[in-house]
Structures are given as C-alpha cells and as structure tokens.
C-alpha positions in Angstrom: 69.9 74.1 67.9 72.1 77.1 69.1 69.1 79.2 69.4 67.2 77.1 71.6 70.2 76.4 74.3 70.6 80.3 73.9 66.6 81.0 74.9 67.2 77.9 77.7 70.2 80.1 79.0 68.2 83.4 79.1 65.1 82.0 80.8 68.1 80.5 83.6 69.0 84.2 84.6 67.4 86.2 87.5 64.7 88.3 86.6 66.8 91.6 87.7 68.6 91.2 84.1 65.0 91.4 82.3 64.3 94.5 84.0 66.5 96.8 82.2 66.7 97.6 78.5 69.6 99.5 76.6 67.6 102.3 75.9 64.3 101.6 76.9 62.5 101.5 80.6 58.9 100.6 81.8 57.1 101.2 84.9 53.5 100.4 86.3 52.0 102.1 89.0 48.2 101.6 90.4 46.5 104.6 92.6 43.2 103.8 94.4 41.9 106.2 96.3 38.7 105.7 98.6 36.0 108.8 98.1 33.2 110.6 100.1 30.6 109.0 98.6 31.9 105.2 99.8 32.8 104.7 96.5 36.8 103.5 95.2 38.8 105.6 92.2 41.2 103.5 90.8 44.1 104.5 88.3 46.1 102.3 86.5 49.3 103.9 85.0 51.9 102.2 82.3 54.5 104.3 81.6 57.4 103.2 79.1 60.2 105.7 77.8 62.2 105.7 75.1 65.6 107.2 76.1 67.1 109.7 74.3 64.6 109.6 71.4 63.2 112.3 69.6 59.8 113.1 67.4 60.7 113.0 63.6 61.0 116.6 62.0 57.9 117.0 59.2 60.4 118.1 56.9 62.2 115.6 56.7 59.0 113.2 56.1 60.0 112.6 52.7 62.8 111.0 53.4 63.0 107.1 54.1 62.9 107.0 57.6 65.4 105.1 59.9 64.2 101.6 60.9 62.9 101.3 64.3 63.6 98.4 66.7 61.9 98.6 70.1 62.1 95.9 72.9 59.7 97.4 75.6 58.2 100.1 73.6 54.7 99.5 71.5 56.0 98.8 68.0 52.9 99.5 66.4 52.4 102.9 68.1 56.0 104.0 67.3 55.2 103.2 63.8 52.1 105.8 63.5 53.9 108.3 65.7 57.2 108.2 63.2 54.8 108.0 59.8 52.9 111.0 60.7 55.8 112.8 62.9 53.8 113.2 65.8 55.5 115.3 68.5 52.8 115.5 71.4 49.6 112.9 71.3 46.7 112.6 73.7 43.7 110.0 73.2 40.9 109.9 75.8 38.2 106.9 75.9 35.7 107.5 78.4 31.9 106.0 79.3 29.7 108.0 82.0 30.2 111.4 83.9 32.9 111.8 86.6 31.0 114.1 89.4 33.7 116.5 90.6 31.0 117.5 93.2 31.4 114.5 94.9 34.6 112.1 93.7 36.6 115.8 94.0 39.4 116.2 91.4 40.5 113.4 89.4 44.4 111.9 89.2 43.7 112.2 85.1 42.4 115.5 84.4 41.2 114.5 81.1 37.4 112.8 81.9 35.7 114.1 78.7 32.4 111.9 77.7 33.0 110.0 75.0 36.0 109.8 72.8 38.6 112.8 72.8 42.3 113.6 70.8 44.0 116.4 70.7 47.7 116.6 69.4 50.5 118.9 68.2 52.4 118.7 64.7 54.3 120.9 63.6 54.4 121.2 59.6 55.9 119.8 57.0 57.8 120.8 53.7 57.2 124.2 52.2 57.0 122.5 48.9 53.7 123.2 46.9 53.9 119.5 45.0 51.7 116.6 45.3 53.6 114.5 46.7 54.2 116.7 49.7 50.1 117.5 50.4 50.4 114.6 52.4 53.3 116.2 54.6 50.6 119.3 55.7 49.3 119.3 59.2 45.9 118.8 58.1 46.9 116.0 55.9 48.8 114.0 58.6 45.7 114.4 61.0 43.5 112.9 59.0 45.6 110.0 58.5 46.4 110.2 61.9 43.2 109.6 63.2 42.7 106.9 60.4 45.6 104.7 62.1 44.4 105.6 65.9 40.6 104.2 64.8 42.6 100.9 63.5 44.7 100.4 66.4 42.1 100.9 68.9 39.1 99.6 67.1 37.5 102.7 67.9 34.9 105.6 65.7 38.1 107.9 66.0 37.9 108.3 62.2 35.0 110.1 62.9 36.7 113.1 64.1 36.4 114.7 60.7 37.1 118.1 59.9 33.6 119.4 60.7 34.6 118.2 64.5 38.2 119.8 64.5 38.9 122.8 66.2 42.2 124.5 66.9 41.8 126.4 70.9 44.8 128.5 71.2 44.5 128.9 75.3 42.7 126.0 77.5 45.2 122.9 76.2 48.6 123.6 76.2 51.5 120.5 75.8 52.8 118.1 78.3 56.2 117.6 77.0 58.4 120.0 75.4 58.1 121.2 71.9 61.6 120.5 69.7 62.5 123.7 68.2 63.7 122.3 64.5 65.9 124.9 62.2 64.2 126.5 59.7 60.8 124.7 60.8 57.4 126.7 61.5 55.7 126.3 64.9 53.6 123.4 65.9 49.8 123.3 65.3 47.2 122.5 67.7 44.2 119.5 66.9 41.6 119.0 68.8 38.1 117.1 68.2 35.8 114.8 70.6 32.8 112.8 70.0 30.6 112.7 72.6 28.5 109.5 71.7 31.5 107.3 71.5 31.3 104.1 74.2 34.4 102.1 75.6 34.1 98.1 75.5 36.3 95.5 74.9 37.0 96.1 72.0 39.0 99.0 73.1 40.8 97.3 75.9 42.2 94.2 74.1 44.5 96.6 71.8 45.3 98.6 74.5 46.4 95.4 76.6 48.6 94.0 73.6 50.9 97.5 73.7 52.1 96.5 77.1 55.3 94.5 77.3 53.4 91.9 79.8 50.1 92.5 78.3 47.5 91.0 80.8 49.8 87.8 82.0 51.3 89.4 84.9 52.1 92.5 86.7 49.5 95.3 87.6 48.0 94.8 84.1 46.6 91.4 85.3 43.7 93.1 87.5 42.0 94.9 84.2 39.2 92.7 84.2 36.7 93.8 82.1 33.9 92.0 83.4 34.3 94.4 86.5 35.8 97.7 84.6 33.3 98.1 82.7 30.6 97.6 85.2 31.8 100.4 87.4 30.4 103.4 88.0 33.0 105.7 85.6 35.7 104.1 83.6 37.9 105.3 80.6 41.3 104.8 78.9 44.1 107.0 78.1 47.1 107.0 75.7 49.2 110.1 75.9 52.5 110.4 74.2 55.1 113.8 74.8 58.5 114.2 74.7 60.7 115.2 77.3 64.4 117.0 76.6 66.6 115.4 78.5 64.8 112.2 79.1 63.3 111.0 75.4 59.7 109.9 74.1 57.3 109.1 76.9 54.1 106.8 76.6 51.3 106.6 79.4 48.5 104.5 79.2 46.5 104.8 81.4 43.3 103.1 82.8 40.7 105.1 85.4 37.9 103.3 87.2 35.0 104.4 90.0 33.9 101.2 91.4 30.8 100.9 94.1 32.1 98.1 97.0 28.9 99.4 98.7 26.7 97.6 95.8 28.9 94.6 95.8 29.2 94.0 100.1 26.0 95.6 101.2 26.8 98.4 103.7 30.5 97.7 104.1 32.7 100.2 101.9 35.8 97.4 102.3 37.3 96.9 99.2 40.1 95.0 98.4 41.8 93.9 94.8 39.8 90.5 94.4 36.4 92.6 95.0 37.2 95.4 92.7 38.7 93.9 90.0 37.8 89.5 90.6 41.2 88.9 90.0 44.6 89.4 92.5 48.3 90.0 91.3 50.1 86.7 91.1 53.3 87.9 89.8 55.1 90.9 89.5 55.9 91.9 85.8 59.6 90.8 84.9 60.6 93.5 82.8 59.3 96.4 85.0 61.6 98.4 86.4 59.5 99.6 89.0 55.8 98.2 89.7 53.9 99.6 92.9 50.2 100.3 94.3 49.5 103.4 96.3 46.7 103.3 98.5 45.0 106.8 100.2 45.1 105.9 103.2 41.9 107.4 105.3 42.8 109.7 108.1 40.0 110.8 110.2 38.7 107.0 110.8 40.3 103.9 112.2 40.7 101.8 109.8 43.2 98.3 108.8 45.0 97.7 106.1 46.7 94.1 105.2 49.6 94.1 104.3 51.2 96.7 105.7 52.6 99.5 102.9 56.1 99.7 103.1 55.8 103.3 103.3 53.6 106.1 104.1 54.1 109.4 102.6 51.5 112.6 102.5 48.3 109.8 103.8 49.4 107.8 101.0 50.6 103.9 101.9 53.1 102.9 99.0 53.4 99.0 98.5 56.1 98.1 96.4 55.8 94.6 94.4 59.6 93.8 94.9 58.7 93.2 98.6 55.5 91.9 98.6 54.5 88.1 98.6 52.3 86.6 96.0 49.5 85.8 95.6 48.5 89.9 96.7 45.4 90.6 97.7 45.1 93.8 99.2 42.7 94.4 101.5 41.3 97.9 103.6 38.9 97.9 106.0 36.8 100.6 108.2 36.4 100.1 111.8 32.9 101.8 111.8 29.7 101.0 109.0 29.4 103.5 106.5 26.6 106.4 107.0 24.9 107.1 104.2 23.1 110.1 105.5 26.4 111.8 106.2 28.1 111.6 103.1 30.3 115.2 102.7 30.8 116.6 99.2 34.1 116.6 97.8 36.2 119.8 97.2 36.7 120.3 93.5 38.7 123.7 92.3 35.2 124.8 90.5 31.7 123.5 90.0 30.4 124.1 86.4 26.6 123.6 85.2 25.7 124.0 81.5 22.7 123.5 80.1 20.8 124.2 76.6 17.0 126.3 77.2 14.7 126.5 75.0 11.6 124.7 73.5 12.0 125.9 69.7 13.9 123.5 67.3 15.5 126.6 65.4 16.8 128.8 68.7 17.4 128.8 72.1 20.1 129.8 74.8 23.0 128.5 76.4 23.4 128.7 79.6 26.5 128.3 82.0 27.0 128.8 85.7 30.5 128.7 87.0 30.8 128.4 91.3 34.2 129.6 92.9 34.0 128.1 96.0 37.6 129.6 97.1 38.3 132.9 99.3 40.3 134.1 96.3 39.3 134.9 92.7 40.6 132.7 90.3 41.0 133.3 86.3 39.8 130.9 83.8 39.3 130.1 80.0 35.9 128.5 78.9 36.1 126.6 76.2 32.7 125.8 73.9 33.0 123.7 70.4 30.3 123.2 69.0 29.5 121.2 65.6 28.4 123.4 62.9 24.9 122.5 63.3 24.6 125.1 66.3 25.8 128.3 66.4 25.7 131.4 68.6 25.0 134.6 68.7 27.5 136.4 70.3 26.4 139.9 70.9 23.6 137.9 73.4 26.2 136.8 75.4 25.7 138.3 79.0 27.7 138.1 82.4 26.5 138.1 86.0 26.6 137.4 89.4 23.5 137.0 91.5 21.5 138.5 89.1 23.6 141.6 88.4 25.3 142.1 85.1 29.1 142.4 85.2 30.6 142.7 82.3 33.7 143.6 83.4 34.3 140.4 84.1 34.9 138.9 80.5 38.6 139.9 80.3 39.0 139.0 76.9 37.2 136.8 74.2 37.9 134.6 70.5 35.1 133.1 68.6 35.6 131.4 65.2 32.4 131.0 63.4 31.3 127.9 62.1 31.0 127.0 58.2 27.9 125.0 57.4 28.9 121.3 56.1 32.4 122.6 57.2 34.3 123.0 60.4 33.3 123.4 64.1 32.2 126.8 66.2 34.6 127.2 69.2 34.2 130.1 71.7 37.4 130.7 74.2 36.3 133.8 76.6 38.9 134.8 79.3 36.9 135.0 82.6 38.0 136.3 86.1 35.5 134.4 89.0 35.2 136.8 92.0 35.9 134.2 95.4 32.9 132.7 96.8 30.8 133.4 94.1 29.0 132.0 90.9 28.6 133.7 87.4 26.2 133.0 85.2 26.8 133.2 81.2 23.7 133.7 79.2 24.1 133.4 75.4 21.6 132.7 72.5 21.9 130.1 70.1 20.4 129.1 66.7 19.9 125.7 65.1 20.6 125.0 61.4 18.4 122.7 58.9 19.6 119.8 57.7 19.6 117.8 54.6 17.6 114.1 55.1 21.2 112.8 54.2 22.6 114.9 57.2 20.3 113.1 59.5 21.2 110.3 61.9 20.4 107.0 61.7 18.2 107.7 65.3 17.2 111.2 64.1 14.4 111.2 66.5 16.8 111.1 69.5 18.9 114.5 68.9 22.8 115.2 68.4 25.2 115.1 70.9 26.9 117.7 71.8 30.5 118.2 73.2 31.1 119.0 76.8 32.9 122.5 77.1 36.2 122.7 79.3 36.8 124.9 81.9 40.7 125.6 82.1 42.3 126.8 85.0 44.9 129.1 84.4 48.7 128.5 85.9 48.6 131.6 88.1 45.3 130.7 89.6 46.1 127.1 90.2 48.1 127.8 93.0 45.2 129.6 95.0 43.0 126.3 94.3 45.6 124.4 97.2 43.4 125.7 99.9 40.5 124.3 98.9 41.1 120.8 98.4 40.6 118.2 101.0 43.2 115.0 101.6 41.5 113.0 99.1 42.3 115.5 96.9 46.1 116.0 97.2 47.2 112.8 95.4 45.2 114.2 92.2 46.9 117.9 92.6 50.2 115.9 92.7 49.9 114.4 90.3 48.8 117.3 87.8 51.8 119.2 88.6 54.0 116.3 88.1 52.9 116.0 84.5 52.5 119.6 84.0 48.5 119.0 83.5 46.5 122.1 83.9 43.4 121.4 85.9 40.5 120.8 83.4 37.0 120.5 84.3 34.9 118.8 81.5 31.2 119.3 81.7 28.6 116.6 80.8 27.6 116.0 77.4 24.4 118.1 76.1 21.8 116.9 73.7 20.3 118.6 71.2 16.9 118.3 69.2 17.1 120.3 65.5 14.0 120.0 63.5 13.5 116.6 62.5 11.4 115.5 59.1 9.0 112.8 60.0 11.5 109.9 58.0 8.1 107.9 58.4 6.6 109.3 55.7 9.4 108.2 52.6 8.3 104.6 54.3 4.6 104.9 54.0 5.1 106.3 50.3 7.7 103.6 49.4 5.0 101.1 50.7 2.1 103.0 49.1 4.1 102.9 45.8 4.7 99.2 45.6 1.6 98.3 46.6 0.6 99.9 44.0 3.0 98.5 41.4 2.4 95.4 42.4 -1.5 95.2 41.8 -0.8 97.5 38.0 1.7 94.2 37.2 -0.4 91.6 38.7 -3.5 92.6 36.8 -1.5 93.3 33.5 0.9 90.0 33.7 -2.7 87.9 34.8 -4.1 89.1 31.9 -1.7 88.6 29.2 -0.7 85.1 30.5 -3.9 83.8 31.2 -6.5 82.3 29.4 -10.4 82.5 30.4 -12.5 79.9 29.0 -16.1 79.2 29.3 -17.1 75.9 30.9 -20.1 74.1 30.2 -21.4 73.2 33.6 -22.3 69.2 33.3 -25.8 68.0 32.8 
C-alpha cells in the first residue's frame, strides 16, 4: 500500500524533477539538413552519460565485479561493456551507399555498407592459466561480438577472425584512453561485413536502450515504415569515455529521405511527411531535447514555427518552448529545378573498382580526386578477406597518366593467411591540389573448398569498402572547400574528435565457382538408380507369379 501512494506522489511532481538523475544525464537531438539533390538528411542523436564512470581495467577481470545500477543508462549495454571491459566501442548498421558527390559530407562519418565494429581493449592478466585465456584481447572480442549479435539481432557474430584486422593509422579513438598502472596499451579491432542489411529487427533493440524508447520524445518519429524506405539509412552505437566527464553512449540514427517522390515536384518536407508521425510530447527525463534545421540561404523560403534561434544558417527549435502536437514544416518559395541540380562539395571523391575478366587475377584499381587548391595527405585503407590478395610490387602511382612514385610516402601491408585472417593494406599518400591519382595494383584470387562456398555461390563475395582517412593536419585545408550544407557535418566532426572518413562502395567479386549442379544431377542419377536395383530385387523376392488358365 505504501508503495503505490509513493508512485501516486512521484507521478504528482513536475516533470523538471524527472529530468535529472544523480549521476546520470540524457539528451536527444535531431539534425535535418535539406541537400542539392532536393533530397532531406536526417540525423537522430541519443546521447546518455554516465558521470564520473570509468571502463573496467582487464586486469582486474577476474575479480567479481561491482554491481551496476543504472536509471537512464542501457542496463543491458553496461552489462557487455563491464563483462568484456570495453573502453572505446563503435557499431555501424548501414543499408545503401551515401554519394558524397552529391549529399556532400555526412554529420556521422562512419557510412560503411553493411555492418561495421571496431573497438579498443586493452589486455588483460599476464597470467598464462586457463582460466585467464578468456581475459586476452582476442578472447574478449570474440565474445564481444557474440553479445553485440544478441543484443541487436544482428550477423555481427560473423565478424570472425578471418574478417578482423588491426589498422594502426586511418581509425584512431573518440574518447580518451585510461592509462591503468602496470597495464599494456590498448589494442585495436576492426571487421565489417559488407552483405549485412538493417530491418526491424535491428531497430526494435536499439529503441528499447532508450529511456523513453519510442513513446515520446524525438524517438517517437523513427518510423520504420518510412526509415527504411529512404534512400540511405543506418544506425549507430558508439560508446568512449571522456576524463573529466565519464562513459558516453550515442545512438544514433541517419536517414536520406526523397520529399520529391512523396509530393511530386515540391522539395517541402516537413516531420509528418518524412517520418508519418509528429512529436506529441517532449521526453520527461531529457535533459535537453531539440531539432536543428539547415536553414537554406540563397532561396526564400518559410519555415513554421519559427526556431528560437538561428546560429551559423542553422534554426535551433528547442522542445521546452514549443507547443505540441509539432509538426515542423519548411517550404521553398520557387519549384524545384531538376536540371540545375549543383554537386555537393565533399573533402575527396574516391572511385575503386576491381578489372579483370579471369576468375584467378586481376587488378585493383583506385582513383582519388583532390578538388582543393592545397595538397592534402591521406591514409588508404584496403582489407580484404583472405580469399583475395595482392601483389604489392604491381602497385603503381600516377597522376594523369604519369607515374609518381614519390608520392607514396610510406606504406604497411600484412599478408593474408588462407582459412585464417584478413589482408589489409595502409599506404600513406600525399594528393597534389586539384588533381587525381590513380593506384593501380594486381590482385590474385584463391580456390576454395565446396565447403568454403556460399550458399548463392553463383553470385560472388562481397567485398569491404576501403576507407580513405584524412589526416588531422590536412583536415584543416578541407574548410575551404565545403559549401553551407556542409558546415553542420564539419562541426560536428570536430566536436567528437571524428577524423573525416570516406568509405567507398562495396565491390563484388567472382572466384571460380564449381558448377554445385552437378553433385545434384549425380545425387539424382544415383537414387534413381537405387531405386529401380531395390524395386526389381524387393518385386521379386515378395512376389509370386503364377500362371492363369485363361477361361473356356
């Protein structure tokens, strides 16, 4: 009886006392941004922070760890991150290609096709035991990505060790690293699968780690009926820890929708035509909950309601102010022309693509454009799955069909081992301005066993898009070169100390494929056969054949 007149006292108290936490702190943010193409980006952010916390040191993994009790924080994340002492986690879900050419740079820098995680861990006991194998970095990945593929309902566990790799120099961490005594430095995990798809299966357990789940707040518009029939969409978890703030955890939510294919020629959007739902109430426990809107600044254009500020082009609306139901609404004075679309300014523009009609060679080829009046230095990163491999004294540079070597600064290939771990390639390039260099380098193709194969062998096996990875020094240079549109995403890179990353399409590759045909013909063949051998023999030793008089 005493606990239900204490839950009908809490639900009598203004919602400013559910907003704040001892210890704990969410925040929800949505960014649409309108691009060149008439088409809408839209980013949903969730961030919650655990103040004051700290990853779990390795070493100290076999010891019984201290029980957690979370109020805004995902209980079932903070479990996997303390089991496995993860100190910096990144998990990627994305379906389609994001066309830097013409969307420009995105606010999330990581776009890879398909399904992508990469994390730091640093390692645990020195002890040679048993017991303690599980406490190695390798050990805790594996079960790692075990926990992330339950959580998420997603192939993560598929990220074996023949697609890990370890680059030293195109990722590097969020957060901070914590410095532990006596502890060895972190080591870096990193594996993608290109063929993965996002579906709702995904975004139901990504829904339930939010504190308001899909009831109210910002969280309310992720309609899947429209998310996933945009354009681009994908989902992001990313965990890092920050000094003197605590544990940090983003999800995150990116979207490309078309209002063009929805309203005809009009490229007005607002929330009930992007997403078929509006926000009806704010969330009660977030401390801070607002949209920001690009706002467009060549065109005339309206905008209802009016932001409550306007900062850089970008119209803030905060929820606290706002009346509900919102619908937000933007419209353009002038029809959109599609015959006067202009291309977006991304930092690079990256084509990659696999030559070559033989099923046991070919060549890799990679052309890198710098469209900026100042050279810029980069890293390109290839991993490949063991099945390919390269040949890397074939590897040539040039620009406009004149070698330059020079220009491959440095370079660190680790070979693949067959049945056994990934290739990965990391070459240090510097891109002259206003140019585009062209890597040429041969590859072979290795046999596989029928076991090996696919279950759609005939189709080919997809292979990871490589990264280009601009480096600190150079980032700077790429301010120049980036439009309006733009800006918002450079923010917010620099915010979260995101180097910009440009992921290339997913390539697909045909190795030499038995005719799997065949075993099906001979397995029908064969009992064909068996069947008429036992027929005849159990006819004959069952029946008997007697001669009939015919009647007179």
């Amino acid at each position: 009886m005493r606990t239900l007149r204490f839950l009908w006292v809490l639900g009598l108290l203004p919602p400013c006392y559910c907003r704040y936490f001892s210890g704990e702190t969410f925040s929800e943010e949505l960014v649409i941004r309108p691009l060149p193409d008439g088409k809408v980006a839209s980013r949903f952010e969730f961030t919650t922070l655990l103040h004051g916390a700290t990853p779990r040191n390795p070493q100290n993994l076999s010891v019984e760890d201290h029980s957690q009790h979370y109020t805004l924080f995902p209980l079932a994340l903070g479990q996997i991150l303390r089991e496995y002492a993860v100190t910096e986690l990144h998990l990627t879900l994305n379906a389609g290609k994001w066309n830097y050419d013409r969307w420009g740079y995105p606010e999330e820098s990581d776009v890879a096709t398909g399904a992508s995680l990469w994390a730091w861990m640093a390692e645990g006991s020195g002890s040679a035991s048993a017991a303690n194998a599980r406490h190695r970095v390798d050990a805790r990945w594996r079960d790692l990505r075990n926990a992330l593929a339950g959580l998420f309902c997603a192939s993560i566990a598929s990220l074996d060790e023949q697609r890990t790799t370890s680059p030293g120099r195109a990722f590097t961490p969020v957060g901070a690293l914590p410095a532990w005594p006596a502890s060895v430095q972190h080591a870096f995990r990193h594996a993608s699968l290109p063929s993965e798809n996002v579906c709702t299966e995904n975004l139901t357990p990504f829904l339930k780690l939010l504190p308001c789940k899909s009831l109210s707040g910002l969280a309310h518009l992720l309609n899947p009926h429209r998310l996933f029939d945009a354009d681009w969409h994908g989902m992001g978890l990313h965990v890092s820890w920050r000094p003197n703030e605590g544990v940090q955890v983003r999800l995150t939510f990116q979207s490309v929708s078309d209002p063009l294919r929805a309203g005809g020629n009009s490229r007005d959007w607002s929330l009930r035509l992007l997403f078929d739902r509006v926000v009806d109430r704010a969330c009660p426990v977030a401390a801070s909950s607002r949209i920001i809107v690009t706002l467009p600044t060549k065109e005339l254009y309206s905008v209802h309601p009016e932001p409550s500020s306007v900062v850089d082009g970008r119209g803030a609306f905060d929820l606290s102010d706002q009346s509900f139901p919102l619908d937000l609404r933007l419209r353009w004075a002038e029809p959109f022309q599609h015959a006067t679309v202009p291309s977006a300014e991304a930092p690079l523009s990256v084509r990659r693509m696999l030559r070559g009609s033989a099923q046991d060679h070919g060549a890799l080829a990679i052309s890198i454009t710098n469209p900026d009046s100042d050279p810029v230095s980069v890293v390109y990163l290839e991993t490949l799955p063991w099945i390919v491999y390269l040949y890397l004294s074939t590897l040539e540079l040039s620009v406009g069909g004149v070698r330059r070597p020079d220009l491959l600064q440095d370079i660190s290939y680790i070979a693949p081992v067959p049945h056994g771990r990934a290739a990965t390639l990391e070459a240090f390039l510097s891109l002259p301005a206003r140019s585009t260099v062209t890597l040429h380098i041969g590859v072979g193709r290795s046999f596989l066993r029928y076991t090996e194969h696919p279950p759609d062998a005939q189709r080919g096996w997809d292979l990871p898009g490589a990264v280009v990875a601009l480096l600190p020094a150079a980032s700077g240079n790429q301010s120049s070169a980036t439009d309006s549109t733009n800006k918002g995403a450079m923010q917010e890179m620099k915010k979260w100390n995101q180097p910009q990353r440009i992921y290339t399409p997913a390539l697909l590759v045909d190795p030499a494929t038995p005719d799997f045909s065949m075993p099906y013909n001979v397995i029908i063949f064969t009992c064909s056969l068996i069947a008429f051998i036992f027929g005849s023999v159990f006819n004959g030793l069952t029946r008997r054949f007697v001669v009939l008089k015919s009647p007179e």
